[in-house]
C-alpha positions as CSV (number, residue, x, y, z in Angstrom):
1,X,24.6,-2.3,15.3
2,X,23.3,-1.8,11.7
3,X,20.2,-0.6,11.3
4,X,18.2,-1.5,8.4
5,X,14.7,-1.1,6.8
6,X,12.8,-3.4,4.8
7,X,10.1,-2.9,2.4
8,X,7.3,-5.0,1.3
9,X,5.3,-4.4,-1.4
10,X,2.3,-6.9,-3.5
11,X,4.1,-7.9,-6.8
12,X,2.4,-5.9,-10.3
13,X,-0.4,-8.0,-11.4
14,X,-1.7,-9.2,-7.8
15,X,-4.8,-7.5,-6.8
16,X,-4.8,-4.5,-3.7
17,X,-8.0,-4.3,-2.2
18,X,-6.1,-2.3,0.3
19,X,-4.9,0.0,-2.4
20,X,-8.3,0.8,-4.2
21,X,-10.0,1.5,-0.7
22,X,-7.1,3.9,0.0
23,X,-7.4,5.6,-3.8
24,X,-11.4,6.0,-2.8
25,X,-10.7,7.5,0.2
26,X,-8.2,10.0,-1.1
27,X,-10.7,11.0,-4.3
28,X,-13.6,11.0,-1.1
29,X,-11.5,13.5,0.9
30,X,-11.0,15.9,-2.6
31,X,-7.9,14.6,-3.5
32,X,-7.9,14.4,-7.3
33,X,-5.7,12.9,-9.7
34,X,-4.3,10.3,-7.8
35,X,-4.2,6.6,-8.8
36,X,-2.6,2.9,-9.0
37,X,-2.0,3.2,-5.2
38,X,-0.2,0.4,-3.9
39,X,-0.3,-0.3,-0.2
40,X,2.5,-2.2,1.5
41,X,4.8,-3.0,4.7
42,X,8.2,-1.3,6.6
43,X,10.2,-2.9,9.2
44,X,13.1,-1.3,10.4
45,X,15.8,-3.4,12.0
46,X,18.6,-3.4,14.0
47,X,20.9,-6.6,13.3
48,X,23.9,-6.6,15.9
49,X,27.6,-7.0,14.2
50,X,29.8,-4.9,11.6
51,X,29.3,-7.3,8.8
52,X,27.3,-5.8,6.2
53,X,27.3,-8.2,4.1
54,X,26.0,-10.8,6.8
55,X,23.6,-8.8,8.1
56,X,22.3,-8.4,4.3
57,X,21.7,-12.3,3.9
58,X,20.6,-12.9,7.5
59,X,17.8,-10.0,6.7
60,X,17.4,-11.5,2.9
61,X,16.4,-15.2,5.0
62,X,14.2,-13.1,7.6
63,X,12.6,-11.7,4.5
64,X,12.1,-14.7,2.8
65,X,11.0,-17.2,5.9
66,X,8.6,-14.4,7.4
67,X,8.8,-10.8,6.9
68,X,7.3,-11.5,2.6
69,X,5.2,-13.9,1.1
70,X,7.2,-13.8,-1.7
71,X,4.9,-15.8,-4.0
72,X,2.6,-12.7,-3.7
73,X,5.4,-9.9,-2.7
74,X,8.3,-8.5,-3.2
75,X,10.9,-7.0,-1.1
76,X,13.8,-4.7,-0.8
77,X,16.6,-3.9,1.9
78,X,18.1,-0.7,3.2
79,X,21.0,-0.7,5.3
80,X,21.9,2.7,7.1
């Protein structure tokens, strides 16, 4: 098995509303100084085989078909 974990993340430019709330909250709770915070995703996978390299592209088509909508996201992938 390799395990592997993907990250999602909104592209710059595309508006959080997730984020903001979260960077309200935080200055709410006391929690100064902190800012631009970007909310996203994680999935961590386990793709049967020893072929890193396959399991690489079969995750890069699971990213792209379902895991990111990459017209609004981006995405990267971590094998263990």
């Amino acid at each position: 098995m390799i395990k592997a974990r993907v990250t999602v993340t909104l592209k710059n430019g595309v508006l959080d509303p997730q984020g903001k709330a979260i960077e309200g909250a935080l200055g709410a709770l006391g929690f100064e100084g902190v800012g631009q915070v970007r909310q996203g995703k994680v999935f961590d996978l386990e793709v049967e085989g020893t072929d890193k390299a396959k399991a690489e592209a079969d995750l890069k088509a699971m990213c792209e078909k379902l895991l990111a909508n990459t017209v609004i996201e981006n995405y990267t992938i971590a094998l263990a």
